[in-house]
C-alpha positions in Angstrom: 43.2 12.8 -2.3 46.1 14.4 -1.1 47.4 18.3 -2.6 50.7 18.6 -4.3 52.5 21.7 -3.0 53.1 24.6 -5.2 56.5 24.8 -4.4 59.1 26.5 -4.5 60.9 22.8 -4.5 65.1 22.1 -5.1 65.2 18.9 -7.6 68.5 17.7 -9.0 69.3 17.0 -12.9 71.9 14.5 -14.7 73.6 14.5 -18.0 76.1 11.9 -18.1 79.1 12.2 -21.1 82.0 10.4 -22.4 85.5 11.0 -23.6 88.6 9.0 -24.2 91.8 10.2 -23.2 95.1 8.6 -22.6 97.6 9.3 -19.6 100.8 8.4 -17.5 100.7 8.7 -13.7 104.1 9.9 -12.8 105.5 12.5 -10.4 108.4 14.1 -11.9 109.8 14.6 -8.3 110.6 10.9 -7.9 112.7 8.4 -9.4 111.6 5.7 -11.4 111.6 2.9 -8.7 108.9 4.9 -6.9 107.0 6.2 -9.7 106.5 2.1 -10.5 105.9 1.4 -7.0 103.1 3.6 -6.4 101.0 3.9 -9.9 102.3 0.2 -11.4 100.8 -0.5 -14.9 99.8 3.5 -14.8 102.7 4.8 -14.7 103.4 3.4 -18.5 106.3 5.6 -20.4 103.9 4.8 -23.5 100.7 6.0 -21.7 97.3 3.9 -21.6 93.9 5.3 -21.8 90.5 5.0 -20.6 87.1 5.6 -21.8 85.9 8.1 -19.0 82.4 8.3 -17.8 80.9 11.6 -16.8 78.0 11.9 -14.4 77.0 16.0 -13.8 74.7 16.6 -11.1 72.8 20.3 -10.6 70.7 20.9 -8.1 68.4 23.7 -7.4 64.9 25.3 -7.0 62.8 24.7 -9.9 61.8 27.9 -12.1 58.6 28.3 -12.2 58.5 30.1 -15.6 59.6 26.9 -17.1 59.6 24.6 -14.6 63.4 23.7 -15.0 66.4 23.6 -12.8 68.3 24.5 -15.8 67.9 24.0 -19.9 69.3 20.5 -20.1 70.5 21.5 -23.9 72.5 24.1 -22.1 74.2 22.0 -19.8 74.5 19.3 -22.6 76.4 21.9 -24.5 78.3 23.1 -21.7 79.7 19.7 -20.7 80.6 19.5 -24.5 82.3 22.7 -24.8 84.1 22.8 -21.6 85.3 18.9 -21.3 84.7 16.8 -23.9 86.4 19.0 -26.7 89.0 19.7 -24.2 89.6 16.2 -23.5 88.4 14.1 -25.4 90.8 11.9 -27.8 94.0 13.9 -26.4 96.7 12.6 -23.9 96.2 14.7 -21.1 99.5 14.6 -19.3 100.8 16.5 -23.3 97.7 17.9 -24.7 95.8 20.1 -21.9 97.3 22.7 -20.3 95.2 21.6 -16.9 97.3 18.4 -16.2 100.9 19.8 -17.7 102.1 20.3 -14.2 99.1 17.8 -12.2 99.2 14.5 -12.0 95.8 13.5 -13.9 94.7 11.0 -11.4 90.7 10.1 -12.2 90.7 12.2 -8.2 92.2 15.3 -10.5 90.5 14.7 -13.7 87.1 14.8 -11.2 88.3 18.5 -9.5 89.3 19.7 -12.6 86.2 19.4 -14.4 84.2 20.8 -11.6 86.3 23.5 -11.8 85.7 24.2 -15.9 82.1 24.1 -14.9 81.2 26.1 -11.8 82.0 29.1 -13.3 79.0 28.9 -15.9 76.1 28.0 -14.0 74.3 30.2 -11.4 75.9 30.9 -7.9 72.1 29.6 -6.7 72.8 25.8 -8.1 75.3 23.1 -6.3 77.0 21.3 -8.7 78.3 17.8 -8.5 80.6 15.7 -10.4 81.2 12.0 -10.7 83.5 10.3 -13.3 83.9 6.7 -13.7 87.6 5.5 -15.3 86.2 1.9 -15.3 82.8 0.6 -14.6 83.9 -0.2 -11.1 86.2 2.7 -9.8 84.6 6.4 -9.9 85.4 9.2 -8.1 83.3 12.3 -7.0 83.7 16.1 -6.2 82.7 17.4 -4.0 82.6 14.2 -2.0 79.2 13.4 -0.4 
């Protein structure tokens, strides 16, 4: 029978979240011509929305004290405080300061939420995150 090393080991955790939010991809600079030729149905004066997946990836060495890369109720919480009650049910282009002057493209949304979360977790852990707008496009930061 083979022996399972001791360690010390890097392992990655996932919590995966959702929120709603509406939005309008349009860049003030242009005119409207160009704004529909680039973003189409997304660049909607009304808005549309989307119920956004959220995939958060940490990666480091296992403690050995409790055997965990970190408390997943802590990053549960975390994800909640600093994105979903930011985000969540709002329009994002008129309700978060983050995307008043950024266009909130699912590639922004992505950066941006990295951003609200690497400042909380140790400097020893990577961080990754990966948000879905539909079930078939996603986007990740940083990019594998």
């Amino acid at each position: 029978m083979s022996k399972i090393p001791e360690g010390p080991f890097r392992i990655s955790v996932f919590r995966r979240a959702h929120f709603n939010a509406a939005h309008r991809l349009y860049n003030p600079a242009w005119d409207e011509a160009r704004n529909e030729a680039t973003f189409g149905l997304c660049n909607n004066p009304n808005y549309h929305g989307h119920n956004y997946e959220l995939e958060v990836r940490v990666t480091g060495e296992v403690n050995p004290e409790t055997g965990m890369v970190v408390d997943m109720k802590w990053l549960k919480e975390l994800i909640r405080d600093q994105v979903e009650a930011r985000f969540d049910h709002k329009n994002l282009n008129l309700d978060t300061e983050e995307f008043r002057h950024r266009i909130p493209t699912s590639e922004n949304i992505c950066f941006v939420i990295w951003h609200l979360l690497r400042p909380h977790l140790d400097p020893s852990l990577d961080l990754h995150v990966r948000l879905y707008e539909t079930p078939r496009n996603y986007v990740e930061y940083p990019a594998p």
